[in-house]
Biopython code that builds the backbone (N, CA, C, O; Angstrom):
import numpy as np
from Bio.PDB.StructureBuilder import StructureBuilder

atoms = [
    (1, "UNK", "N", (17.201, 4.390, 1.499)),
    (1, "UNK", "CA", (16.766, 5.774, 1.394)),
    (1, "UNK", "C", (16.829, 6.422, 2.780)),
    (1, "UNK", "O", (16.597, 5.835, 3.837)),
    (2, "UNK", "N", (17.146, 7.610, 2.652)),
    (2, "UNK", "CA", (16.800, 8.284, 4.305)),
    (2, "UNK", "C", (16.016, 9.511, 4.183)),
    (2, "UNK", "O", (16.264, 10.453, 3.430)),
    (3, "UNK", "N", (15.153, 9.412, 4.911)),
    (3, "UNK", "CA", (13.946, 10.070, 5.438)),
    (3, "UNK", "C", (14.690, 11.345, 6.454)),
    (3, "UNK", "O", (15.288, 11.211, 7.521)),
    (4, "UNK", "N", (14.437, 12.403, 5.785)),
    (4, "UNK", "CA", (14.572, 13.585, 7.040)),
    (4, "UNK", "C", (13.382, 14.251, 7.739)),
    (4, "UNK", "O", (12.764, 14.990, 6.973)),
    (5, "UNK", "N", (12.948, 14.200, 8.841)),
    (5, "UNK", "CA", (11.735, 14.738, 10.183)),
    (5, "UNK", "C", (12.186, 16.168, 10.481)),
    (5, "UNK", "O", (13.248, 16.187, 11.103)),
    (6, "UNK", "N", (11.785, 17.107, 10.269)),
    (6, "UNK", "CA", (11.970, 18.105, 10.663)),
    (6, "UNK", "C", (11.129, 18.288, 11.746)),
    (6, "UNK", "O", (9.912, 18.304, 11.560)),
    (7, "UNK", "N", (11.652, 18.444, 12.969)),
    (7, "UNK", "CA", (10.997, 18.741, 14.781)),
    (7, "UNK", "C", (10.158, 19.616, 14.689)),
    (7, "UNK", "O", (10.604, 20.653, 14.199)),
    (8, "UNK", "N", (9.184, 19.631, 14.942)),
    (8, "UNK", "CA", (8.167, 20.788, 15.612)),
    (8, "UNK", "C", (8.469, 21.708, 16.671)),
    (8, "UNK", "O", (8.779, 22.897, 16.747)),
    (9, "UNK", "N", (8.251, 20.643, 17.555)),
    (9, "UNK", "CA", (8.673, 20.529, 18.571)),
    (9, "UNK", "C", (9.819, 20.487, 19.369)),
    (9, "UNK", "O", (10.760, 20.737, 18.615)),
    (10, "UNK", "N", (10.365, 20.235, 20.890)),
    (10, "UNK", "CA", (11.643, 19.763, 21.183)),
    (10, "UNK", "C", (12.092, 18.616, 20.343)),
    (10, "UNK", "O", (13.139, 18.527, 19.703)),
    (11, "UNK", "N", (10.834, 17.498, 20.488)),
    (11, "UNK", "CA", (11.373, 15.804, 20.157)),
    (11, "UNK", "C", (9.709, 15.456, 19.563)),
    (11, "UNK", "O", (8.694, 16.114, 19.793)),
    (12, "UNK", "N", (9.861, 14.096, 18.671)),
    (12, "UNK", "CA", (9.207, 13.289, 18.456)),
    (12, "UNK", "C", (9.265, 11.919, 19.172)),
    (12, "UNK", "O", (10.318, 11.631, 19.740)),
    (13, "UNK", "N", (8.277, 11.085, 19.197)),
    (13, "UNK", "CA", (8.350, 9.760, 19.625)),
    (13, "UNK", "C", (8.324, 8.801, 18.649)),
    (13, "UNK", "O", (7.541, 8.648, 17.711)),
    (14, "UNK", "N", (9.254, 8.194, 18.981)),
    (14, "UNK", "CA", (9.693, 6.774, 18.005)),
    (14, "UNK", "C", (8.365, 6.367, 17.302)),
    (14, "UNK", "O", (8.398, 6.733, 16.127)),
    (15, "UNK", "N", (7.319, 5.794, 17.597)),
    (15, "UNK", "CA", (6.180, 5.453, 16.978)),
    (15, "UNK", "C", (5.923, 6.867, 15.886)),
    (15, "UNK", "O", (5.691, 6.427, 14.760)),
    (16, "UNK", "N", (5.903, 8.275, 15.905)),
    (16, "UNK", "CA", (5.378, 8.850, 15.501)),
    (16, "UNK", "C", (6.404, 9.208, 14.271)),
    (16, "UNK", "O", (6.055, 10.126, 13.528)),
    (17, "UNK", "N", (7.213, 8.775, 14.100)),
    (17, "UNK", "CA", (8.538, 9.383, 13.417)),
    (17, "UNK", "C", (8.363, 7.711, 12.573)),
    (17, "UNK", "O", (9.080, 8.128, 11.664)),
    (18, "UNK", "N", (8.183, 6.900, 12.322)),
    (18, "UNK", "CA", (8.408, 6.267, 12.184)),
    (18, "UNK", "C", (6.893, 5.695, 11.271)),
    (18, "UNK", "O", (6.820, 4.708, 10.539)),
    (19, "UNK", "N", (5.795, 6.683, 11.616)),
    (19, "UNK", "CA", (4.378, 6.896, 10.772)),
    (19, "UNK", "C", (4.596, 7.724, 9.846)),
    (19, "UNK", "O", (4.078, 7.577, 8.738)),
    (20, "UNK", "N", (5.624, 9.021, 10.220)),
    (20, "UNK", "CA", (5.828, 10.160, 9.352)),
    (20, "UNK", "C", (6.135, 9.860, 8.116)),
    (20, "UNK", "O", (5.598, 10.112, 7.037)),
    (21, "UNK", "N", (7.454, 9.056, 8.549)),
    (21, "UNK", "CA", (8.535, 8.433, 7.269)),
    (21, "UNK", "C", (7.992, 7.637, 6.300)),
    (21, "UNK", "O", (8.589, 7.534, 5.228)),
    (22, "UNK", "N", (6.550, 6.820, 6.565)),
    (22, "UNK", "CA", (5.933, 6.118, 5.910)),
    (22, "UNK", "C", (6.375, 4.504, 6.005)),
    (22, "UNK", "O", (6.073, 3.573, 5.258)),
    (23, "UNK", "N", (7.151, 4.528, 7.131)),
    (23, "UNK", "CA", (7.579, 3.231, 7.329)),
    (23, "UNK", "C", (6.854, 2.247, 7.865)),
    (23, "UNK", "O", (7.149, 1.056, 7.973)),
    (24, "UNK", "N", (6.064, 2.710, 8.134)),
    (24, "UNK", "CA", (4.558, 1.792, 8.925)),
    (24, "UNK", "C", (3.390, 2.277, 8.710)),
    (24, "UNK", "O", (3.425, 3.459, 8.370)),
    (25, "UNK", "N", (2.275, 1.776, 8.784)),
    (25, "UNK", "CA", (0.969, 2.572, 8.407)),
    (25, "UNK", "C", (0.750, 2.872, 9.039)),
    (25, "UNK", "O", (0.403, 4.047, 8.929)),
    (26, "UNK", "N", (0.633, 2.022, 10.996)),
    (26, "UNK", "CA", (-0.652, 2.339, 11.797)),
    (26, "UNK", "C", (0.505, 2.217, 13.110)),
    (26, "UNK", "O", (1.518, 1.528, 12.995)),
    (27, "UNK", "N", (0.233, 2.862, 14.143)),
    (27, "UNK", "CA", (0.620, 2.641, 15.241)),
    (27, "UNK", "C", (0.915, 1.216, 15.883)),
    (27, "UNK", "O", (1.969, 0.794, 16.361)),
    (28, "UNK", "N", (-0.149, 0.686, 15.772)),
    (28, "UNK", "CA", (0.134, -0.800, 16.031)),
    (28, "UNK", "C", (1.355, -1.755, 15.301)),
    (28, "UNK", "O", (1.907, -2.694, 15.876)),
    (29, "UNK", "N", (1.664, -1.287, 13.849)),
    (29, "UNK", "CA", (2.536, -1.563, 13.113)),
    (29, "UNK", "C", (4.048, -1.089, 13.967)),
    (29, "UNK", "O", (4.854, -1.996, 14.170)),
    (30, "UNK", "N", (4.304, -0.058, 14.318)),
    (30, "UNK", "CA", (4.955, 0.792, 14.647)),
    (30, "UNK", "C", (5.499, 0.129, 16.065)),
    (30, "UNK", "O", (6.690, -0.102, 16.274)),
    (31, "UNK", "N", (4.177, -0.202, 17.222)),
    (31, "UNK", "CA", (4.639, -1.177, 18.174)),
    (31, "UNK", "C", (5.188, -2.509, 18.269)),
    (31, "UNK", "O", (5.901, -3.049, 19.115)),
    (32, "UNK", "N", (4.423, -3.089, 16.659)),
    (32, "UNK", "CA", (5.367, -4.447, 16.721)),
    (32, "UNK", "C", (6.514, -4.461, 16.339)),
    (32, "UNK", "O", (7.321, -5.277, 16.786)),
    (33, "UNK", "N", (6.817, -3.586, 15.457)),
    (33, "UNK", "CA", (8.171, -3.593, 14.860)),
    (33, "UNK", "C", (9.054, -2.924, 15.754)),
    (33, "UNK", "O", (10.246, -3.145, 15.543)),
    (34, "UNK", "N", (8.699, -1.946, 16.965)),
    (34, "UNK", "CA", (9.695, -1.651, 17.982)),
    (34, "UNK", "C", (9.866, -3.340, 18.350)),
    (34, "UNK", "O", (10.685, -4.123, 17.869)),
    (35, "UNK", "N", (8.525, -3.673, 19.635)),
    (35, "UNK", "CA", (8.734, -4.631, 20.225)),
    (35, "UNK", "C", (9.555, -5.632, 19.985)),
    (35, "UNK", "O", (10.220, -6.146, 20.885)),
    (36, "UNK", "N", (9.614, -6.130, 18.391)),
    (36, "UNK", "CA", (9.910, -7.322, 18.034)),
    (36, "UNK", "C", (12.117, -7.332, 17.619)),
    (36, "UNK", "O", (12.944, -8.108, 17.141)),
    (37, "UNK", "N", (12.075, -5.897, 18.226)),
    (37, "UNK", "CA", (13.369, -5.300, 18.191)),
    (37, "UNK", "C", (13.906, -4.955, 16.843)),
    (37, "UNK", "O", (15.081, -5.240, 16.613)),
    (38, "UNK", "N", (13.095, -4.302, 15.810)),
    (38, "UNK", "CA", (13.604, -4.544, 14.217)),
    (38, "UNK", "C", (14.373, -3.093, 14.586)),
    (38, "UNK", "O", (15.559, -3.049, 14.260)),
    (39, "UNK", "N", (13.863, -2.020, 15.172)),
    (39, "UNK", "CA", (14.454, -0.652, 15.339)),
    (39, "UNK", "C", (15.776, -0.649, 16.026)),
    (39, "UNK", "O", (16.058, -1.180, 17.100)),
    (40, "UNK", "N", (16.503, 0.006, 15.265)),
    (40, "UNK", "CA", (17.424, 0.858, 15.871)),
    (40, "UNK", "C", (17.631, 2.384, 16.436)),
    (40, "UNK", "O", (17.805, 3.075, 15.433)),
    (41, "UNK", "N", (17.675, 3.036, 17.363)),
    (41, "UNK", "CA", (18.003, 4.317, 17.494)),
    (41, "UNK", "C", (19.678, 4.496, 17.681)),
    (41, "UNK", "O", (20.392, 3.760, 18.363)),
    (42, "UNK", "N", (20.067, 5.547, 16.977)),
    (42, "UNK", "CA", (21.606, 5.567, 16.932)),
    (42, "UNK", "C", (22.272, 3.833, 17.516)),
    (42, "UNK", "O", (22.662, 3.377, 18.591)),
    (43, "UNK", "N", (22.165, 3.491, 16.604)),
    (43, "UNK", "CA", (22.531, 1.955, 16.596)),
    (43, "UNK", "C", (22.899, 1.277, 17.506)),
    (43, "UNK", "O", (23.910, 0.580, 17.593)),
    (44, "UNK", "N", (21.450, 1.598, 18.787)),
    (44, "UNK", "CA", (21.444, 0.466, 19.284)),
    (44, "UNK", "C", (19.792, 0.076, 19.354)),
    (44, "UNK", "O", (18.835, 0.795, 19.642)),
    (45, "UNK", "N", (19.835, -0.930, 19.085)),
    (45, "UNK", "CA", (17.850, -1.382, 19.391)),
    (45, "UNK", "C", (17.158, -0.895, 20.720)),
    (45, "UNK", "O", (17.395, -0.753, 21.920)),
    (46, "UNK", "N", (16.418, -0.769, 20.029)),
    (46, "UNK", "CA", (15.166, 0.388, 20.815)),
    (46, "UNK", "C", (14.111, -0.558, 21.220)),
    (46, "UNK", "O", (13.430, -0.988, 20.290)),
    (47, "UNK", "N", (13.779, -1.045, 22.601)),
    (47, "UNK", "CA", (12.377, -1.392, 22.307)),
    (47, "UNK", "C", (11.375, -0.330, 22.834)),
    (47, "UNK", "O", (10.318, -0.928, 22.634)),
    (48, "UNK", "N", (11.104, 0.609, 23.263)),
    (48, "UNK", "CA", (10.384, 1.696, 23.740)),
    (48, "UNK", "C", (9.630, 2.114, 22.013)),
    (48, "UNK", "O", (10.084, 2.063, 20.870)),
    (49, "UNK", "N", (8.287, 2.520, 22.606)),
    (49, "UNK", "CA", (7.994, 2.906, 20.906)),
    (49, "UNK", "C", (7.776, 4.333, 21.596)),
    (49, "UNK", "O", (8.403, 5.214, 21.007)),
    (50, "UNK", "N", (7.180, 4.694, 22.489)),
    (50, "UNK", "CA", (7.233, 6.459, 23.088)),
    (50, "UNK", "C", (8.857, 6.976, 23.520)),
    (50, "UNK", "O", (9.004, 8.066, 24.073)),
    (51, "UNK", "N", (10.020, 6.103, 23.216)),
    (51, "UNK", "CA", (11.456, 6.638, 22.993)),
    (51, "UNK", "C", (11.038, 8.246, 22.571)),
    (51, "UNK", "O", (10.013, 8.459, 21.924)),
    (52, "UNK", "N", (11.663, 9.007, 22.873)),
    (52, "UNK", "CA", (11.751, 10.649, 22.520)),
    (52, "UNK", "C", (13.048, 10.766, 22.071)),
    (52, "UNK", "O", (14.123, 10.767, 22.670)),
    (53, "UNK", "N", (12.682, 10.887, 20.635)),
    (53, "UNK", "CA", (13.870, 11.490, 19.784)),
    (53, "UNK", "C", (14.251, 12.897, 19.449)),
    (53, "UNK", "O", (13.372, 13.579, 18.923)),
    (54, "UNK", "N", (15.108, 13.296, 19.610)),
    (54, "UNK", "CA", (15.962, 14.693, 19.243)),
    (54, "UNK", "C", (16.821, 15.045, 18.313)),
    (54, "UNK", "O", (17.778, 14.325, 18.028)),
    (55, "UNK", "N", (16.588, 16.175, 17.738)),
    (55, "UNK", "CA", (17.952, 16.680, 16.602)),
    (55, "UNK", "C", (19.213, 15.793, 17.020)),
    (55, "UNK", "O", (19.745, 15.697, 18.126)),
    (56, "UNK", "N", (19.461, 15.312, 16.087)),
    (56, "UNK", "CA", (20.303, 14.496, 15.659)),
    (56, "UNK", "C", (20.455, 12.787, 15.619)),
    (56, "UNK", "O", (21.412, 12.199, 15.114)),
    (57, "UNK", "N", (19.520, 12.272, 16.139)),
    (57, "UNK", "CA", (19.424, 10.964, 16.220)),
    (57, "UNK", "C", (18.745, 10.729, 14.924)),
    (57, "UNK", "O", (18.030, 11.456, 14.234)),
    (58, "UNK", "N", (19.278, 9.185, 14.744)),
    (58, "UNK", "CA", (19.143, 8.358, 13.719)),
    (58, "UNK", "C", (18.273, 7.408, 14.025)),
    (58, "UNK", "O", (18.493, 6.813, 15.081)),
    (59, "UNK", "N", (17.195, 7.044, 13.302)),
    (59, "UNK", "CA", (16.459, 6.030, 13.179)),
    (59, "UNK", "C", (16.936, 4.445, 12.476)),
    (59, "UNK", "O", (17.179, 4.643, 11.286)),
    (60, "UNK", "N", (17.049, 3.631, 12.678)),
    (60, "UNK", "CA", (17.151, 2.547, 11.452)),
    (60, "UNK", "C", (15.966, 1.715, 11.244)),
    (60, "UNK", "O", (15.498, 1.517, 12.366)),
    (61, "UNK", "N", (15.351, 1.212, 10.482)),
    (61, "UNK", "CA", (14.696, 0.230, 10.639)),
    (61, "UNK", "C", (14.302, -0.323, 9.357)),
    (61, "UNK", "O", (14.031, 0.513, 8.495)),
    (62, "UNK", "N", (14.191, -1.810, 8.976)),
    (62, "UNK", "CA", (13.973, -2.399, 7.446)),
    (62, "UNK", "C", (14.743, -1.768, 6.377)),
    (62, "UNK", "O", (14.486, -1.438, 5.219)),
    (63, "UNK", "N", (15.923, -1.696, 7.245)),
    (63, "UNK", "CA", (16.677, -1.036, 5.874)),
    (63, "UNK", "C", (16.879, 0.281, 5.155)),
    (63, "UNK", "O", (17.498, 0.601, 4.140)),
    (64, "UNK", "N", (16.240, 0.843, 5.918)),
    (64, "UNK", "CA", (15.498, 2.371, 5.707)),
    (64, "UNK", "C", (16.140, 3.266, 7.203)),
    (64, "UNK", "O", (16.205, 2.907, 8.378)),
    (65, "UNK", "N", (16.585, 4.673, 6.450)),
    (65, "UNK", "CA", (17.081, 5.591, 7.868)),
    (65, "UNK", "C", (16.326, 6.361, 7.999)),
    (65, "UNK", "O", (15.455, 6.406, 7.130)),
    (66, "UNK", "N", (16.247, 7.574, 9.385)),
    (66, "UNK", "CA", (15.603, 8.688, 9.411)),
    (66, "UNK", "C", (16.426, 9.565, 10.262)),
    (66, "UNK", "O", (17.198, 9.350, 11.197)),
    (67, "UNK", "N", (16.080, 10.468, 9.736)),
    (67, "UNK", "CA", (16.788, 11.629, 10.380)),
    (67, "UNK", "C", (16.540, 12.332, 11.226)),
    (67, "UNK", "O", (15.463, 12.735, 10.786)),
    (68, "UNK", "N", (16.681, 12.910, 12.263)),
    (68, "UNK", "CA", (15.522, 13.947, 13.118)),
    (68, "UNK", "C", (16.746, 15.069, 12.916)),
    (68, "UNK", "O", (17.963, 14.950, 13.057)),
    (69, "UNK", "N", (15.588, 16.656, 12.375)),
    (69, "UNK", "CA", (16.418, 17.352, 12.274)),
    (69, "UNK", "C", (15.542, 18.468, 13.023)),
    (69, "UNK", "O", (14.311, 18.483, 13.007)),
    (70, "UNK", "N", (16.414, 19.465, 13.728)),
    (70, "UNK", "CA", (15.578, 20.461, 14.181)),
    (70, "UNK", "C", (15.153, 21.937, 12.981)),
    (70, "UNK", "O", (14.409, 22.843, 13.356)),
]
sb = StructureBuilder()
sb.init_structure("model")
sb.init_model(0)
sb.init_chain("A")
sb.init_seg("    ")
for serial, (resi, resn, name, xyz) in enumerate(atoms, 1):
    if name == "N":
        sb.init_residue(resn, " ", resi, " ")
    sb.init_atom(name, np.array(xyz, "f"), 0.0, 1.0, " ", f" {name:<3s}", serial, name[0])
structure = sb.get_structure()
């Protein structure tokens, strides 16, 4: 499935985009699954969970995409 984020803002942060989508419950969730390298940003692994994402980047993670759209 892919998840589209519509920006508020300039950017979101990886942890927070990644609560939105419903792909994690809790922040802490969000840090292990950066840390443990399951994320991708535009396909390459991310370990940063405060990464700042922008219109047009792609999320991957468990199989699941996201979109950041402005």
């Amino acid at each position: 499935m892919v998840y589209k984020i519509k920006l508020r803002d300039d950017y979101i942060k990886l942890g927070q985009a990644l609560k939105a989508a419903g792909l994690v419950e809790s922040g802490v969730d969000a840090k292990m699954a950066v840390l443990d390298g399951l994320v991708c940003v535009n396909g390459n692994t991310e370990l940063q969970r405060g990464k700042k994402l922008y219109d047009g980047d792609i999320v991957s993670y468990d199989g699941e995409t996201i979109m950041i759209e402005k």
